[in-house]
N, CA, C and O atoms as a Tripos MOL2 file, in Angstrom:
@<TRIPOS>MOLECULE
protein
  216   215    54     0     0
PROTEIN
NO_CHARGES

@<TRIPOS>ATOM
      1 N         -13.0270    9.1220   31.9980 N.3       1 UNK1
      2 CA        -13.2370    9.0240   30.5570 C.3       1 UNK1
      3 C         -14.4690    8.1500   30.3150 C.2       1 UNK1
      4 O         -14.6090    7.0230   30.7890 O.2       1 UNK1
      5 N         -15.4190    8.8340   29.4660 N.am      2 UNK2
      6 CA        -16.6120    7.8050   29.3160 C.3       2 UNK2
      7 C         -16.1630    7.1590   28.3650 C.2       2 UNK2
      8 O         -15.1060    7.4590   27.8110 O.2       2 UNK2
      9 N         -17.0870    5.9170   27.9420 N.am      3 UNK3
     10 CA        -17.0020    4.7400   26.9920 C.3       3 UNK3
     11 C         -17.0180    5.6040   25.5910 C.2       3 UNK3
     12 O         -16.3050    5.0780   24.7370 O.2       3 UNK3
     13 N         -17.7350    6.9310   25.1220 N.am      4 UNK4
     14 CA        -18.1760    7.4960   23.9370 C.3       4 UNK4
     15 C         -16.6100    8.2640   23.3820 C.2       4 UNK4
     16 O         -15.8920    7.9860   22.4220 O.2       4 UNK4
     17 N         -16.4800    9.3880   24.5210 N.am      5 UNK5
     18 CA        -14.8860    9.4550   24.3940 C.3       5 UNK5
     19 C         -13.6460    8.4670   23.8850 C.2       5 UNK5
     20 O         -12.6490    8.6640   23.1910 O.2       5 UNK5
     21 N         -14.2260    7.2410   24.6080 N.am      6 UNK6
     22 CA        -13.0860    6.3110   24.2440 C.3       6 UNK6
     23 C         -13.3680    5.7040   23.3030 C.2       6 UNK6
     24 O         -12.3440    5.1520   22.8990 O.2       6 UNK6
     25 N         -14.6750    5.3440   22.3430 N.am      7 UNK7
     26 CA        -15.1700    5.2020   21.4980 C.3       7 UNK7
     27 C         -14.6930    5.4830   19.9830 C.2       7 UNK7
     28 O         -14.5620    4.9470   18.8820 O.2       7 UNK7
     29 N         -14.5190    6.7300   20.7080 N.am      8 UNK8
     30 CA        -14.4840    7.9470   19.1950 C.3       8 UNK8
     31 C         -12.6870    8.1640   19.1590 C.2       8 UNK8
     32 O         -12.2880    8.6000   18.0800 O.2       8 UNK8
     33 N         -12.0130    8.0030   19.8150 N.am      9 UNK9
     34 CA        -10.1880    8.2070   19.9860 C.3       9 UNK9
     35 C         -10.0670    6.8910   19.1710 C.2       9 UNK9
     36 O          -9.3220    6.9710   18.1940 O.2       9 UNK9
     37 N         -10.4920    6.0420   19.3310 N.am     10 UNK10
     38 CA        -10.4390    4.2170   18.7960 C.3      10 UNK10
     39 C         -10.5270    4.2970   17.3040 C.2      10 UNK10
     40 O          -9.8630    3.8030   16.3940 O.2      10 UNK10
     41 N         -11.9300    5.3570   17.3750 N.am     11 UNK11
     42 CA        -12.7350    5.3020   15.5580 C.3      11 UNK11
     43 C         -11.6350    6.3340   15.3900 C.2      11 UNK11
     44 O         -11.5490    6.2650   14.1640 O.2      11 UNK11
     45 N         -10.6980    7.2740   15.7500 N.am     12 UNK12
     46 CA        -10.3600    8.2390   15.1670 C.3      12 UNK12
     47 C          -9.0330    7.7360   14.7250 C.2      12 UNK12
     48 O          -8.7510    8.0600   13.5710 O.2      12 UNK12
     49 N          -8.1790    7.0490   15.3340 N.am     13 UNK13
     50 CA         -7.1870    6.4100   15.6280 C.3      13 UNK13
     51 C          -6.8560    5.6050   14.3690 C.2      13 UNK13
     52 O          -5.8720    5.7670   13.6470 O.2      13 UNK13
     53 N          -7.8920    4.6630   14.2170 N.am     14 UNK14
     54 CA         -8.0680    3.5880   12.8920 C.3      14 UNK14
     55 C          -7.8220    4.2950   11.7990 C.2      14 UNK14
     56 O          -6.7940    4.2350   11.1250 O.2      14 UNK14
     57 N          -9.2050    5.2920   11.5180 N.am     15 UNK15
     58 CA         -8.8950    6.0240   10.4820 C.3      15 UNK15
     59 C          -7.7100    7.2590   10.4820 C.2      15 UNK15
     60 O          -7.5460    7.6170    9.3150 O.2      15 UNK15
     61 N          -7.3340    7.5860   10.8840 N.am     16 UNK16
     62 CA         -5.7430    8.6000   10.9760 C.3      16 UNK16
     63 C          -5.0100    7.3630   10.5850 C.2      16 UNK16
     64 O          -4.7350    7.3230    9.3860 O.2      16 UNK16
     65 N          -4.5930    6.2600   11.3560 N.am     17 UNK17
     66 CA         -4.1110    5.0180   10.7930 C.3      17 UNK17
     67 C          -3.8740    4.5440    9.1650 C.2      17 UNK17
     68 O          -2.8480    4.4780    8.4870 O.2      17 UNK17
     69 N          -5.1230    4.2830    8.8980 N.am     18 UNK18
     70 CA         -5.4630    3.5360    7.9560 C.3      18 UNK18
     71 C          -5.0440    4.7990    5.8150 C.2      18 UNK18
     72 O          -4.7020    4.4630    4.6820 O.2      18 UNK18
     73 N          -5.3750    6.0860    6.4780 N.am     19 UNK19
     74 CA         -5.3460    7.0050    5.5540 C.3      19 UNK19
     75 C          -3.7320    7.6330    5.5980 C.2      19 UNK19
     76 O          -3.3450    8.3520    4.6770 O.2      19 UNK19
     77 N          -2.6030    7.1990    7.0580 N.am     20 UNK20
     78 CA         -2.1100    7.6800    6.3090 C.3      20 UNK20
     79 C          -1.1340    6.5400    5.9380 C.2      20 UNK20
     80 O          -0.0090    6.8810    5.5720 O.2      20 UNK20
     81 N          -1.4980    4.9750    6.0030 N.am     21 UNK21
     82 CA         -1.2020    4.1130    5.1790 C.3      21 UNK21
     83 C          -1.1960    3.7120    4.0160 C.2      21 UNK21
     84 O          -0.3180    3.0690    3.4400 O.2      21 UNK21
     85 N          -2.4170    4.1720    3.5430 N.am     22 UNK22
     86 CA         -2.9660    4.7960    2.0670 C.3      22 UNK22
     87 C          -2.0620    5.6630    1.2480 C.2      22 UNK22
     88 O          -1.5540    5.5030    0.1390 O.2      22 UNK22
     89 N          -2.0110    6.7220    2.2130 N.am     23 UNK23
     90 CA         -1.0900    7.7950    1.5040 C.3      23 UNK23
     91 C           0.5470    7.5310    1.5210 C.2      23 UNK23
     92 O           1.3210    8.0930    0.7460 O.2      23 UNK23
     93 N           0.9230    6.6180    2.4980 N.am     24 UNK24
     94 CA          2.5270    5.8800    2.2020 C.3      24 UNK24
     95 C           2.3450    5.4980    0.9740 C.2      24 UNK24
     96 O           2.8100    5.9520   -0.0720 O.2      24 UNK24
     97 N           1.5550    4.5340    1.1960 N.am     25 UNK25
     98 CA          1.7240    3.2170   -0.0430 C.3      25 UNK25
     99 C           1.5780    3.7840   -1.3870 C.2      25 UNK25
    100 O           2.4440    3.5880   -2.2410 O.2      25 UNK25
    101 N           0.3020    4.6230   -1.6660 N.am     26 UNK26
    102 CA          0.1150    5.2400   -3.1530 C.3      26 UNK26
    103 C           1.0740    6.5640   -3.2690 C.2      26 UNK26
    104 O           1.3840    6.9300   -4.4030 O.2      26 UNK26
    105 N           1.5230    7.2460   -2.2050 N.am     27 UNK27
    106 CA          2.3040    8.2190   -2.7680 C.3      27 UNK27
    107 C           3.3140    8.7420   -2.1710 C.2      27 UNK27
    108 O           3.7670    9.7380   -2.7360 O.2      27 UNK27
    109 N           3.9830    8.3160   -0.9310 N.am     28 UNK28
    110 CA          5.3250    8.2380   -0.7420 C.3      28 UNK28
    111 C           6.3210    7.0740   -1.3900 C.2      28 UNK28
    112 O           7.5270    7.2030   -1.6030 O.2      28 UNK28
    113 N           5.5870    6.0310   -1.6190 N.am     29 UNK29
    114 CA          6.4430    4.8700   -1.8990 C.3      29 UNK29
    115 C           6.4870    4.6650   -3.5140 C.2      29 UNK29
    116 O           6.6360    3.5560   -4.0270 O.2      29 UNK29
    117 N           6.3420    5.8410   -4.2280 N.am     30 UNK30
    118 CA          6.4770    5.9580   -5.6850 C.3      30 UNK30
    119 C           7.5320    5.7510   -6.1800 C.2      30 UNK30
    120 O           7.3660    5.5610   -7.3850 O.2      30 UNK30
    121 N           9.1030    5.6450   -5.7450 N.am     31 UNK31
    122 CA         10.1250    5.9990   -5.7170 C.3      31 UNK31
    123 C          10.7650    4.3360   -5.9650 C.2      31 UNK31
    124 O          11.7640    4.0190   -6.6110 O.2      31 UNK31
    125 N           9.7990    3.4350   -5.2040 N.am     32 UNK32
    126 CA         10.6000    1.9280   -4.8530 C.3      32 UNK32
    127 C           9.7820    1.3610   -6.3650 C.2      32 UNK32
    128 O           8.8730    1.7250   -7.1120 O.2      32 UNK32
    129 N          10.5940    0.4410   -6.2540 N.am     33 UNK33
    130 CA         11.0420   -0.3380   -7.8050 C.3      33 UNK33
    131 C           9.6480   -0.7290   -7.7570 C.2      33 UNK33
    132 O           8.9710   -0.0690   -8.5460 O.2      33 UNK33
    133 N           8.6280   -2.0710   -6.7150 N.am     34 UNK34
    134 CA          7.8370   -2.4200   -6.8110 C.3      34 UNK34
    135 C           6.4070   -1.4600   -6.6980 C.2      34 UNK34
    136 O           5.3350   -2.0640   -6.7340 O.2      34 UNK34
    137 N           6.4010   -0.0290   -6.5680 N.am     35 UNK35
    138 CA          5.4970    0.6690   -6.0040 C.3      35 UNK35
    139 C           4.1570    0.0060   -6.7680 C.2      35 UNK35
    140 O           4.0310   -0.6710   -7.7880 O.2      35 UNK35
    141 N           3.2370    0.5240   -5.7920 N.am     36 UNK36
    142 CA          1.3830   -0.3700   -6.9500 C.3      36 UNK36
    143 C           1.1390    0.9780   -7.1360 C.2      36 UNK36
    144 O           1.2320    2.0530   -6.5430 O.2      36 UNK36
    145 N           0.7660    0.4660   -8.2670 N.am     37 UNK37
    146 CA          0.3050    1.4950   -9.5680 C.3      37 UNK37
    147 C          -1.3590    1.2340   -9.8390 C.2      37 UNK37
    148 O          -1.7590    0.0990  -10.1020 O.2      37 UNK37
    149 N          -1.9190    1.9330   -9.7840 N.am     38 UNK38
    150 CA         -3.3210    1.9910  -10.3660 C.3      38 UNK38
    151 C          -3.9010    1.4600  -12.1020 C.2      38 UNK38
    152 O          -4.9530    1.0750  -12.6120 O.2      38 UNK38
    153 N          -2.5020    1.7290  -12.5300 N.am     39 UNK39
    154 CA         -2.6720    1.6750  -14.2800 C.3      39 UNK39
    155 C          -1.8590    0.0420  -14.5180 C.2      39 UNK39
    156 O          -0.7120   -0.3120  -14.2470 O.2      39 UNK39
    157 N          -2.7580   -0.5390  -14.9980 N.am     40 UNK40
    158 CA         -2.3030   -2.1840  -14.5340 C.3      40 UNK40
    159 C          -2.1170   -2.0840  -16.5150 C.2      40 UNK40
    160 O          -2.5260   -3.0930  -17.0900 O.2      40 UNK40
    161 N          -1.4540   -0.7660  -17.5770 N.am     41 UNK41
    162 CA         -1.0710   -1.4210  -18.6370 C.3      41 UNK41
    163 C           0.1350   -1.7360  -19.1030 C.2      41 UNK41
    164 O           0.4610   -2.1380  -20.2200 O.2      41 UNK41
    165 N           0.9300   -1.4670  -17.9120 N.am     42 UNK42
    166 CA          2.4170   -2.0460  -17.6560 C.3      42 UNK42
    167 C           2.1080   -3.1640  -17.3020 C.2      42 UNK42
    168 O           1.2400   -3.7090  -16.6200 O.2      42 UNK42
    169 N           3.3510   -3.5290  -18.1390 N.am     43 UNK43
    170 CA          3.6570   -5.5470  -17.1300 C.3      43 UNK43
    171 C           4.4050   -5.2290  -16.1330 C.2      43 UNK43
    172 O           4.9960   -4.1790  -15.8830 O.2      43 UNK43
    173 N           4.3220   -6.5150  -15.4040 N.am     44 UNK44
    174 CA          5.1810   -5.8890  -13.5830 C.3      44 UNK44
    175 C           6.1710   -6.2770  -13.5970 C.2      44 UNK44
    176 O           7.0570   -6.0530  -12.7720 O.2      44 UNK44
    177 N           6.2390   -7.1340  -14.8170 N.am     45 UNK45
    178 CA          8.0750   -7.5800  -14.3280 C.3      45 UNK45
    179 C           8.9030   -8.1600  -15.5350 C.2      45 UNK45
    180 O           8.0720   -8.4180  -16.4060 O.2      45 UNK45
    181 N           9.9870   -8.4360  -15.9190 N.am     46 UNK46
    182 CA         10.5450   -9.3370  -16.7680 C.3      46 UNK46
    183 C           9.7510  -10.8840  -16.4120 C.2      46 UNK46
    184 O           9.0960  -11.2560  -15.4390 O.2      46 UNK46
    185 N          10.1800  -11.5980  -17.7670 N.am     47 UNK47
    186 CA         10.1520  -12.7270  -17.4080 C.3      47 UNK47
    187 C          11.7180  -13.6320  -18.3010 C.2      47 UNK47
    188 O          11.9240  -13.6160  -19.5150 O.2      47 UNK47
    189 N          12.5980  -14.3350  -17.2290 N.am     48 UNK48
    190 CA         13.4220  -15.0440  -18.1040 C.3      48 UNK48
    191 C          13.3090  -16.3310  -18.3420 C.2      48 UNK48
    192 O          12.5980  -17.1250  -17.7260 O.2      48 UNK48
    193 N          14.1570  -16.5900  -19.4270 N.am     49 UNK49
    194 CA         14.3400  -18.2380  -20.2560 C.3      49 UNK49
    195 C          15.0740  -18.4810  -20.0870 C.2      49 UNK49
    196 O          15.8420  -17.6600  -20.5880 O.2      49 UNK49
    197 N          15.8700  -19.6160  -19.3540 N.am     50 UNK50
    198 CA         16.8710  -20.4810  -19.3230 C.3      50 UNK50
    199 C          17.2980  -20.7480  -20.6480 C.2      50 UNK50
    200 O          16.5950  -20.9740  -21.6320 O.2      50 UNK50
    201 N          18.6150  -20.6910  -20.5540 N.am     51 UNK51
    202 CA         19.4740  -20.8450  -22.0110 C.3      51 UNK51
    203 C          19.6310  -21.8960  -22.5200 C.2      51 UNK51
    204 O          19.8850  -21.9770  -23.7220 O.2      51 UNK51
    205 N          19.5150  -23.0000  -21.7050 N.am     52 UNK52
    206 CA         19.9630  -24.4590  -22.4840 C.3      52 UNK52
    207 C          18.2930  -25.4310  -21.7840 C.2      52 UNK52
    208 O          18.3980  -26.3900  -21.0190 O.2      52 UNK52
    209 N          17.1700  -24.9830  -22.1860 N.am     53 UNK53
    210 CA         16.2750  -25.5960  -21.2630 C.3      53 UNK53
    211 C          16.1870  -27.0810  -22.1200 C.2      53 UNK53
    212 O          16.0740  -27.1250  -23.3450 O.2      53 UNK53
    213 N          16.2500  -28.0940  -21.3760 N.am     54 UNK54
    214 CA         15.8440  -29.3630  -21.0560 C.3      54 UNK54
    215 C          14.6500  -30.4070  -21.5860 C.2      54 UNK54
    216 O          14.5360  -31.5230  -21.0800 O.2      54 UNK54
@<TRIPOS>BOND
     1     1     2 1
     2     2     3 1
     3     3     4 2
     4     3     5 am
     5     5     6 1
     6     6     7 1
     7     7     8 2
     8     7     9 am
     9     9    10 1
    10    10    11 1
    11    11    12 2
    12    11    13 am
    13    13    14 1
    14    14    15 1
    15    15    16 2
    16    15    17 am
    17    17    18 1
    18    18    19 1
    19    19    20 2
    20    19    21 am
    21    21    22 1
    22    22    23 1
    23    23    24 2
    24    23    25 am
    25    25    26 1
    26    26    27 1
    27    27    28 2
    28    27    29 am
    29    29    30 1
    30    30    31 1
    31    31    32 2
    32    31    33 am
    33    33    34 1
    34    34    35 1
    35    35    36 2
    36    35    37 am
    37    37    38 1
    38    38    39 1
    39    39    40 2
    40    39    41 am
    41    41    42 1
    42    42    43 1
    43    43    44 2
    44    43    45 am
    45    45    46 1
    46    46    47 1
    47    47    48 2
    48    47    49 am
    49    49    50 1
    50    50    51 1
    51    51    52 2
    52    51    53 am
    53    53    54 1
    54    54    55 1
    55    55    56 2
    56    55    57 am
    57    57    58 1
    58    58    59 1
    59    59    60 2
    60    59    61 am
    61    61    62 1
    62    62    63 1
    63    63    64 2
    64    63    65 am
    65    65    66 1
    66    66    67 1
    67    67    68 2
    68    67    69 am
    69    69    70 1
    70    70    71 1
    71    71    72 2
    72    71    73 am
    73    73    74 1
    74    74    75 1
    75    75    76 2
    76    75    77 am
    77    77    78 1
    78    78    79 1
    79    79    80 2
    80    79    81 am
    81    81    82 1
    82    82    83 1
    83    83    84 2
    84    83    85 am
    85    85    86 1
    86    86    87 1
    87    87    88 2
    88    87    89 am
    89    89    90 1
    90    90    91 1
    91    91    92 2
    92    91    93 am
    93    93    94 1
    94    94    95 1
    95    95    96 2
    96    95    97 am
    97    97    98 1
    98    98    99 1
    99    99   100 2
   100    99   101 am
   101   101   102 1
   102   102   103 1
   103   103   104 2
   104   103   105 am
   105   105   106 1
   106   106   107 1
   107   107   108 2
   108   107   109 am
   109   109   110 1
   110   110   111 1
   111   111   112 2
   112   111   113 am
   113   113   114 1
   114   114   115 1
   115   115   116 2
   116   115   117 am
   117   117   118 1
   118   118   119 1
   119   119   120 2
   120   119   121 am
   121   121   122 1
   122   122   123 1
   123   123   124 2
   124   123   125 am
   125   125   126 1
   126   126   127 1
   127   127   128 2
   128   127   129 am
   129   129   130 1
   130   130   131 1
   131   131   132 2
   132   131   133 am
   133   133   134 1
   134   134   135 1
   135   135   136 2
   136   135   137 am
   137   137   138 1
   138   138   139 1
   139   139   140 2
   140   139   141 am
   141   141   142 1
   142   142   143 1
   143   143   144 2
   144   143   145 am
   145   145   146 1
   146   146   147 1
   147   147   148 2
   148   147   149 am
   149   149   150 1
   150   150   151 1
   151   151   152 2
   152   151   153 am
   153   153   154 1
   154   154   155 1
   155   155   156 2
   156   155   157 am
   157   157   158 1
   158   158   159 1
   159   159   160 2
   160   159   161 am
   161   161   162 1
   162   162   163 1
   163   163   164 2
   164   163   165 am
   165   165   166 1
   166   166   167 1
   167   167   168 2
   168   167   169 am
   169   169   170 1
   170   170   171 1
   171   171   172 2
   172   171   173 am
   173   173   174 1
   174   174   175 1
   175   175   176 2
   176   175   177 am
   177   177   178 1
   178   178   179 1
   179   179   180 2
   180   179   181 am
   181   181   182 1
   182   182   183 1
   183   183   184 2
   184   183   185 am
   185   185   186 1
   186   186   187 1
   187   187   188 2
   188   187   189 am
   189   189   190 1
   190   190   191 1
   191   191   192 2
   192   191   193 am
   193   193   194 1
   194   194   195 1
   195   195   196 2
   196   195   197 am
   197   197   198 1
   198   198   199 1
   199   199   200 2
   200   199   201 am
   201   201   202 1
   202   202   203 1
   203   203   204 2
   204   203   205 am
   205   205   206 1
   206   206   207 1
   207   207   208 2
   208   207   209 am
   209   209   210 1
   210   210   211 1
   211   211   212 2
   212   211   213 am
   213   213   214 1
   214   214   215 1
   215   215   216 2
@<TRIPOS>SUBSTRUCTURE
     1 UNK1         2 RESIDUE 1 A UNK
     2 UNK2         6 RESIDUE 1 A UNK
     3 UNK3        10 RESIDUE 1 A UNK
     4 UNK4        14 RESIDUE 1 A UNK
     5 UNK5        18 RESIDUE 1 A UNK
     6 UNK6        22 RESIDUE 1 A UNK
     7 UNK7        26 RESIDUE 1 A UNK
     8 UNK8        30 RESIDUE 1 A UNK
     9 UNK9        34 RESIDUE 1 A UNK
    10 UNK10       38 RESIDUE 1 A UNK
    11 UNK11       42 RESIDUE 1 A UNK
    12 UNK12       46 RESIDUE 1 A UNK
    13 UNK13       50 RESIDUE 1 A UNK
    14 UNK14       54 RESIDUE 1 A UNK
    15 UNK15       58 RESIDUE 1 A UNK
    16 UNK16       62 RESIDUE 1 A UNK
    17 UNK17       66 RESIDUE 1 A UNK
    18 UNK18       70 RESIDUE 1 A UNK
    19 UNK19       74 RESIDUE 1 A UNK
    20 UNK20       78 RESIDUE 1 A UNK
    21 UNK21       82 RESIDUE 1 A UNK
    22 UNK22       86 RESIDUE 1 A UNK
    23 UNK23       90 RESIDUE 1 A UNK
    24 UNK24       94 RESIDUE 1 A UNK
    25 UNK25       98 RESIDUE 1 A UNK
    26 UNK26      102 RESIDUE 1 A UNK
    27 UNK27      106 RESIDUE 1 A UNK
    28 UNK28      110 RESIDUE 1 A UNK
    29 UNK29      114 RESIDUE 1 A UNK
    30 UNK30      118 RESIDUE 1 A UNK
    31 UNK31      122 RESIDUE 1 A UNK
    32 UNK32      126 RESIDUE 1 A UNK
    33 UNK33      130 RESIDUE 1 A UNK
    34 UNK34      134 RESIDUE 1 A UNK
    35 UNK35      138 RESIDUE 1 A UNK
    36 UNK36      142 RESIDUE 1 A UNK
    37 UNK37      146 RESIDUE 1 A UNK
    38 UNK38      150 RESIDUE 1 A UNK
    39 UNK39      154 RESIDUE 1 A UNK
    40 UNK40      158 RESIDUE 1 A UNK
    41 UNK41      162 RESIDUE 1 A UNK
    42 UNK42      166 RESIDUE 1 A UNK
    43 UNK43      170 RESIDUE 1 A UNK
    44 UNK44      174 RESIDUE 1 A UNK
    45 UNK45      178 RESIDUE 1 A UNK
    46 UNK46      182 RESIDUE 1 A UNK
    47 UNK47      186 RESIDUE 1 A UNK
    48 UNK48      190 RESIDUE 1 A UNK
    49 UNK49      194 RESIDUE 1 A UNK
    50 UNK50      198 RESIDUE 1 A UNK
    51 UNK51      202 RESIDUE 1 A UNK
    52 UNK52      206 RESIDUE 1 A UNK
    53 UNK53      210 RESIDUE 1 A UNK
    54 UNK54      214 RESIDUE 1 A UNK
């Protein structure tokens, strides 16, 4: 195996990697409560008040 071969399996590897991490995160994982959303005009979360605050 030359160094160019092994080169290019490395570069190919990362990116196959990296895209289909991409594609978990933005569009298999749509389903989970926290998924990231692109459209940041939702708020992300409740916020609560303690009932008897101090």
């Amino acid at each position: 195996m030359s160094r160019t071969d092994r080169a290019i399996g490395i570069g190919l590897g990362l990116v196959i990697g990296l895209v289909a991490l991409i594609l978990f995160v933005f569009g298999g994982s749509s389903q989970n409560i926290d998924a990231p959303a692109l459209d940041h005009s939702k708020p992300a979360g409740s916020t609560t008040v303690p009932a008897n605050p101090k």
